[in-house]
KOLVO-77257 format. One record per atom (N, C-alpha, C, O): y, z, x. Coordinates in steps of 0.05 Angstrom, whole numbers, plus 5000, padded with zeros to 4 digits. Atoms other than C-alpha are relative to their C-alpha. Example, Ala and Ser with C-alpha at 12.3 -4.5 7.8 and 13.67 -1.06 7.14 Angstrom:
BEGIN
497650005018 491051565246 502450005018 502450135039 497649994984 497951435273 502250144985 504450184995 
This chain:
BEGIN
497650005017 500050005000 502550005018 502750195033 497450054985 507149745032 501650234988 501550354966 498449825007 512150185037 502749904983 503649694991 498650105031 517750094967 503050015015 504650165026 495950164990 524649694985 500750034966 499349994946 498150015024 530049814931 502449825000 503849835020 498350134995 535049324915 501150074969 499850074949 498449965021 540749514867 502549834995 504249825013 497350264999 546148954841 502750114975 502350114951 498849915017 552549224811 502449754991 504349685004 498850225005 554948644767 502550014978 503550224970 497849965013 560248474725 499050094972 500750254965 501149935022 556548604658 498150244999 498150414982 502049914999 550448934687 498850175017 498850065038 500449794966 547849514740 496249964998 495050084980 501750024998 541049314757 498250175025 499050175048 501549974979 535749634794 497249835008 496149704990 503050224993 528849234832 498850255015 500250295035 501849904978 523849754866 496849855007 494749914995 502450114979 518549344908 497450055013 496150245005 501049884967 514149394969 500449615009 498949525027 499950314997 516548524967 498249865004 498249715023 503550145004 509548264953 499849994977 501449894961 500850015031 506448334894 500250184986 499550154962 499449795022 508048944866 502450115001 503750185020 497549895011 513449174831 500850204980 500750154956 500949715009 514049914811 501850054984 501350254971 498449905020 520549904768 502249755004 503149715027 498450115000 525349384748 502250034972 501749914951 497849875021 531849704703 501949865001 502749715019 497150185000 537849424678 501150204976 499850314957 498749805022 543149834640 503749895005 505149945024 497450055002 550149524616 501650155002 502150334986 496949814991 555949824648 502249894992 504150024983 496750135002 561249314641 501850095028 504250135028 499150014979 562649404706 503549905003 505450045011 497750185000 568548834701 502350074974 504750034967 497449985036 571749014633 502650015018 502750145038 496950065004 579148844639 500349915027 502649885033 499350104979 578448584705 500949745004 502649765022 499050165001 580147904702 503350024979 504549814977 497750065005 586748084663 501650275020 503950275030 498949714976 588248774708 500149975027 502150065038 500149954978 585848654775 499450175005 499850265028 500649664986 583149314775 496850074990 496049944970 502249885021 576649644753 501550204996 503250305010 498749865014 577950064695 498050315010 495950345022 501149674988 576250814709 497150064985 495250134997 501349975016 572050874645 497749825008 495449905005 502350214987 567950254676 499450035026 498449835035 500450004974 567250494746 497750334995 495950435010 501949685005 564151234711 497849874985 495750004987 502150015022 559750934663 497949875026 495449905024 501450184981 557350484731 498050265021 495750285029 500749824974 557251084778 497950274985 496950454998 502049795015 552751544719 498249794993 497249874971 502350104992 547651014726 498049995023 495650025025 500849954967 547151014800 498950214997 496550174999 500549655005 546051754790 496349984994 494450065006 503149905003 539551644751 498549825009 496149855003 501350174988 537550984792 499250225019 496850245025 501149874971 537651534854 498150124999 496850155019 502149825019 532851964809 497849875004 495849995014 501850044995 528651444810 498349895016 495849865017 501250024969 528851194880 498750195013 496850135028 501449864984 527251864902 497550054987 495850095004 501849925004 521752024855 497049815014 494749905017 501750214997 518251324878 499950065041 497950055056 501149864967 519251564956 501449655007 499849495016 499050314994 523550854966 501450115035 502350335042 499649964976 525150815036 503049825023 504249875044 499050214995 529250275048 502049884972 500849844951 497350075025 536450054998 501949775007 503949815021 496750145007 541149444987 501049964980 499749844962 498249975020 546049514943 501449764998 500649625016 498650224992 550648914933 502350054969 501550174948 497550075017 557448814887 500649755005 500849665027 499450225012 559048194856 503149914994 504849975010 498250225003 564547744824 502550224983 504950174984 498149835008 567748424781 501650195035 504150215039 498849914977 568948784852 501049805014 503149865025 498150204983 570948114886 502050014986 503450095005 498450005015 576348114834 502250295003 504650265001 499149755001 578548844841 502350075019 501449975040 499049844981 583649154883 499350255006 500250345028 499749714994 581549874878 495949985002 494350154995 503250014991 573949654897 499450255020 497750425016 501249744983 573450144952 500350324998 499350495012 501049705019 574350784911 498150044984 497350274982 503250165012 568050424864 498250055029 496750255027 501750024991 564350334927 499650325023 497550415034 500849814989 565850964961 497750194991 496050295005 499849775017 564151414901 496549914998 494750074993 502650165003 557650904899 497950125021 495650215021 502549964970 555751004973 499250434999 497950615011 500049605005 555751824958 497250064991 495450195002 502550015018 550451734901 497249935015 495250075018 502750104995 545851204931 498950065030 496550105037 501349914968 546051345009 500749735007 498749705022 499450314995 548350575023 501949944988 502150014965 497550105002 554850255021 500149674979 499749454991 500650265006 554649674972 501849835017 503849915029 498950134986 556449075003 500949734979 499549654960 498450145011 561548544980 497749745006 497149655029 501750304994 556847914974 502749824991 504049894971 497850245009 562247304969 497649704980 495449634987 501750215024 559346714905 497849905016 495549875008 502950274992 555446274959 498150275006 495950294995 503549804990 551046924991 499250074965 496850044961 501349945022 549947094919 498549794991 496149854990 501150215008 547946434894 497349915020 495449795010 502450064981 542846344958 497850235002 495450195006 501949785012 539947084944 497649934980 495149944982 501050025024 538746884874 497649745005 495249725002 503950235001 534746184890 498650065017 496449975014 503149914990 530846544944 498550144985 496150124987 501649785020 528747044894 498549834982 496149834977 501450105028 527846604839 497449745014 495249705004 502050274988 523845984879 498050165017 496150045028 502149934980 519946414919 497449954985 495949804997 502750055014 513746404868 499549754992 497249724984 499750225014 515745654846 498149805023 498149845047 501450244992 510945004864 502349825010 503649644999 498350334993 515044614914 499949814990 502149704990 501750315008 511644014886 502249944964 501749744950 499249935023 516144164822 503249974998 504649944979 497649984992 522344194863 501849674995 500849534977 497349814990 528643974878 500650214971 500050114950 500149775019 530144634830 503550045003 504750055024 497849964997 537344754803 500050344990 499950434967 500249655016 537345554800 503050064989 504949945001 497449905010 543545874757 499450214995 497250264986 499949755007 545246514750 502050054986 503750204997 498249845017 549546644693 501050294999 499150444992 499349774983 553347294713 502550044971 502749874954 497949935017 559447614668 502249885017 503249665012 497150224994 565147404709 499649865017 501949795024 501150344993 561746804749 497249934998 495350094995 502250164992 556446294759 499449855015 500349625019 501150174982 552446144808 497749705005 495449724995 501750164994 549045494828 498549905029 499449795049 501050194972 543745294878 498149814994 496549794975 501550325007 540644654886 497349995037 497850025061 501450004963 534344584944 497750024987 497650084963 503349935007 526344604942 499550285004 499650464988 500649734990 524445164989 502450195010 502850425003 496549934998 531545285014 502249984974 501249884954 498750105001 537545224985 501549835011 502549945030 498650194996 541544554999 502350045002 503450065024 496249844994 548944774983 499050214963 497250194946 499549885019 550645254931 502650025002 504049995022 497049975004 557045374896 499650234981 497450274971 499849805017 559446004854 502649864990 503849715007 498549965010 564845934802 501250134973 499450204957 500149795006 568346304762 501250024967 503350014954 500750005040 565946344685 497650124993 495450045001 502549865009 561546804655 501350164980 503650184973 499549925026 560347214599 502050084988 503349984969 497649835002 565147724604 502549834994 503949784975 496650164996 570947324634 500349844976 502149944961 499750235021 570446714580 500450124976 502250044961 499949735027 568847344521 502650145000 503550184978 497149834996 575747724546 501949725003 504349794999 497150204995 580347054557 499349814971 501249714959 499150145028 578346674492 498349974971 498649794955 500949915024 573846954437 501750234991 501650405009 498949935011 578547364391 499550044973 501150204963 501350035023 574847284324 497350175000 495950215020 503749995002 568247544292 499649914978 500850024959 501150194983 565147084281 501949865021 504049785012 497550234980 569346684338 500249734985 498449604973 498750195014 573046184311 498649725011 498349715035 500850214992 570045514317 501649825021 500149665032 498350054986 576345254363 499450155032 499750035053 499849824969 575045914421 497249875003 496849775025 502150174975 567345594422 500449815009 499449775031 498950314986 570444874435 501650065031 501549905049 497949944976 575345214491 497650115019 497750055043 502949854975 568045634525 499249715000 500949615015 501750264995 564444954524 502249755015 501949625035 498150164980 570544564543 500850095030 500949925048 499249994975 572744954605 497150015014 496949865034 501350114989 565445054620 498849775013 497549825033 500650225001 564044304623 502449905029 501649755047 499150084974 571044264675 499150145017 499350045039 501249914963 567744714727 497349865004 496249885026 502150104995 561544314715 500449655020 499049535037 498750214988 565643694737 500150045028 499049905045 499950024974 567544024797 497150015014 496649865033 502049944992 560644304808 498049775015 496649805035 501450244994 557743534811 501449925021 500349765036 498450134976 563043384860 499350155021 498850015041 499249854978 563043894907 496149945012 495549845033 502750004991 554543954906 498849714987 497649794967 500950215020 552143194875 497550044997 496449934979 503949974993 544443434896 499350144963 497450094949 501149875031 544843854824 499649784970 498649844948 500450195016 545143164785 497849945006 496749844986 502750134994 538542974817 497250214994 494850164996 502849845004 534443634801 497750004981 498150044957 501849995023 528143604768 499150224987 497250234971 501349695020 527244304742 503050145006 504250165027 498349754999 532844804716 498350224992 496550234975 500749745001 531645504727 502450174993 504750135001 497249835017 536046044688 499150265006 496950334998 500049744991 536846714718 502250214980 504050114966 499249765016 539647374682 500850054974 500149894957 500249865027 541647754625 500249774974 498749754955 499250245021 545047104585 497349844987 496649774964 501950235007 538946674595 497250204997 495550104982 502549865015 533147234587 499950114968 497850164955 499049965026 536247404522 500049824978 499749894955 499850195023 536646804484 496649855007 495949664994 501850044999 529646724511 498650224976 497150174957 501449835021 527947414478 501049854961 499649784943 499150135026 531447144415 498149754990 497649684967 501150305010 527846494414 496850104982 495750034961 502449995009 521146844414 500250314980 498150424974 499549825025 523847404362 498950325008 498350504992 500649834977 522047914423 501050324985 503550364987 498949805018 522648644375 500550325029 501950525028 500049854969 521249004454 499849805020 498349615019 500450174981 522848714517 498349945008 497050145015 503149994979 516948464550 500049785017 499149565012 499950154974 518148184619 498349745008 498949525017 502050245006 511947804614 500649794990 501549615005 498550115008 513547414560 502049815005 502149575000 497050154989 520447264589 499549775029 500249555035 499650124966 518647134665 498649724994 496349764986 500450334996 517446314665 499249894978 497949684978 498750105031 518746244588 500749705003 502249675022 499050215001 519945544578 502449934977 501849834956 498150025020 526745514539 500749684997 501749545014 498850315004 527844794504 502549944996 503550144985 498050035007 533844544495 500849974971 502850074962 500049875035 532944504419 500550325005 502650445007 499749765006 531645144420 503050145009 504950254999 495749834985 538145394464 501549994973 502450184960 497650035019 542045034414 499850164980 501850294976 501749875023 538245354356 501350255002 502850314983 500149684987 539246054384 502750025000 503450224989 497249904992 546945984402 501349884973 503649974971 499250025025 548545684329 500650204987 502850294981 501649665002 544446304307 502950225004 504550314987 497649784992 549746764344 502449894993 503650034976 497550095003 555846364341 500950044975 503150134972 500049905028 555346444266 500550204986 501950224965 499649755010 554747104259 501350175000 502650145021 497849804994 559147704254 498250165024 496050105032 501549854971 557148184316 498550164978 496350054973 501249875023 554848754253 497249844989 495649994977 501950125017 549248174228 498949885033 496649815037 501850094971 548247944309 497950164997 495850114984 501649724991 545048604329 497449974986 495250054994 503649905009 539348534281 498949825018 496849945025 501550164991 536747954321 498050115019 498750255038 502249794976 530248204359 500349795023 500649545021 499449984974 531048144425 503049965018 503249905042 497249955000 539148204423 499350295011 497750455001 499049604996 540848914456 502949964990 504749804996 497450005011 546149054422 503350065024 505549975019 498449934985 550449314481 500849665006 503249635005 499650234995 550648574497 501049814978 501349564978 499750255024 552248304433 503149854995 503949654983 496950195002 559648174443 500249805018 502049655010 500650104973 558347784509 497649734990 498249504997 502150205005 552447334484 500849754997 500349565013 499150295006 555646784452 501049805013 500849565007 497850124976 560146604509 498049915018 498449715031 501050064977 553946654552 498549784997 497849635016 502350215009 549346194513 502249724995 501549505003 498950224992 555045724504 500449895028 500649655033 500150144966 555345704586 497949825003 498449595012 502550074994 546945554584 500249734982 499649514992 500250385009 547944924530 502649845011 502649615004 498550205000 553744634553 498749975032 498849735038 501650154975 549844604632 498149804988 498349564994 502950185004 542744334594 502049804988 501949595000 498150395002 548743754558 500149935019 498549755025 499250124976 551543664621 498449775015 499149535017 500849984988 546643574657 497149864985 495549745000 501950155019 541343294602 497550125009 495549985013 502249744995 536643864619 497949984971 499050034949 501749995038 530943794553 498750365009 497350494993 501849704996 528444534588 500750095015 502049985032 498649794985 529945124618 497750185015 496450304998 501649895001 525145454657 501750385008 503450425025 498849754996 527146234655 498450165021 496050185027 502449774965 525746734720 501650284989 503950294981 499049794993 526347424720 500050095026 501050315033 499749984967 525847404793 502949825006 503849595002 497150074992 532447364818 501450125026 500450205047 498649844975 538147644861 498950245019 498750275043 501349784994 535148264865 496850005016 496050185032 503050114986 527647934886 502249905025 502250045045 499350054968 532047594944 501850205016 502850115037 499249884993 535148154959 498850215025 499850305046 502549874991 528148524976 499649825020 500849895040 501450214989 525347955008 502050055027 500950065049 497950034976 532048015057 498950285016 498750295041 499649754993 530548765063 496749965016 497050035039 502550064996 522848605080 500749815026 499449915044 499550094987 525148135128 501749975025 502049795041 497649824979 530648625170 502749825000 504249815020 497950214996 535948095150 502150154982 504350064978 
């Protein structure tokens, strides 16, 4: 039995934990919405109330690092702390809790984490693979078989797109035209900057946005990872699913099984990111990973990198 690597990702929507030994077993994988980012893209700051709700998770992630005897920690902060000015009173108050300093990953190391994580179990033969990681205030893309090729991060996700132009409940049919329209110009740039993502033969959809509207599809009443991890999401279906929400008041969202409700204001925005890539991009399928940032994070830590 290897000895258990922990990798913890504090994101803009989401505070995740991964405990390991980066092989085949995997002894605990948690996720618990903080909102990390709330008001950050119109403040510049993390809000206090979102830096406690982040730092009384850490608390009982350390609970369960120590009970598991984890030996080994990377921590990492995302696209709400890139954003921040007052990040290093967040990461002080962080490094206290966990024993490790999170570290500022900039979009491309995140985006190259995430497709090592996510491609590591994938059939080259299946490849070139466009991994995305839908994130609250950005998204990442990498394009590559066994590597990544180039990756780009930019900066639209749940949150951010949910706080700058849904205002309605239901959202007004106009704020989804404005998420799908600005989505669609960073997708412009996205083909320019990387063209390798127009040629991929398999999309892969990483986190909360895209495991969610997977649980939704299959009417998921308890998470079950299983299930989720290499789900084949159609593009019917996407659309199906984000109609579904876009429709609804948030009060009539929530019943949907496999909605967590903590996420239910955030969804719509995110599932409009996931169909307007499969338009873009004329994707008929989605393959979903729950191996992600957090899997290449391990894999780094397993590897002394």
């Amino acid at each position: 039995m290897g000895e258990l690597l922990a990798a913890i990702d504090c994101g803009t929507n989401s505070t995740r934990l991964l405990i390991s030994d980066g092989g085949t077993r995997t002894v605990e994988r948690l996720m618990r919405i903080t909102r990390l980012g709330q008001g950050v893209d119109a403040n510049g700051a993390l809000a206090p109330e979102a830096v406690q709700r982040t730092l009384d998770v850490l608390q009982g992630y350390r609970e369960v690092m120590d009970r598991h005897g984890v030996v080994r920690t990377r921590m990492t902060a995302t696209s709400a702390a890139r954003d921040a000015a007052n990040r290093d009173e967040f990461f002080d108050a962080a490094e206290q809790i966990i024993g490790t300093r999170p570290e500022l990953l900039t979009g491309d190391d995140e985006a190259r984490l995430s497709f090592r994580g996510a491609t590591a179990q994938l059939d080259a033969a299946e490849g070139p693979f466009l991994v995305v990681d839908i994130g609250g205030g950005s998204t990442e893309f990498g394009v590559g078989t066994t590597e990544p090729e180039s990756v780009l991060s930019i900066d639209i996700g749940c949150v951010r797109l949910t706080e700058k132009f849904i205002h309605h409940d239901p959202p007004a049919p106009e704020e989804l035209s404005q998420v799908i329209s600005v989505t669609r110009d960073y997708l412009e740039d996205v083909v320019r900057e990387m063209p390798a993502a127009a040629e991929a033969t398999r999309f892969v959809g990483l986190a909360g946005t895209v495991s969610t509207v997977a649980a939704v599809e299959q009417g998921l009443a308890e998470y079950d990872t299983d299930r989720i991890h290499h789900f084949v999401l159609t593009h019917g279906a996407a659309e199906d699913v984000f109609r579904t929400l876009a429709t609804e008041k948030r009060a009539d969202r929530i019943h949907n099984p496999g909605l967590e409700e903590a996420r239910a204001d955030v969804i719509v925005a995110g599932t409009a990111i996931l169909v307007a890539i499969m338009r873009f991009f004329d994707f008929d399928e989605c393959l979903v990973s729950e191996a992600d940032i957090l899997d290449g994070l391990v894999l780094s830590l397993l590897e002394g990198r």
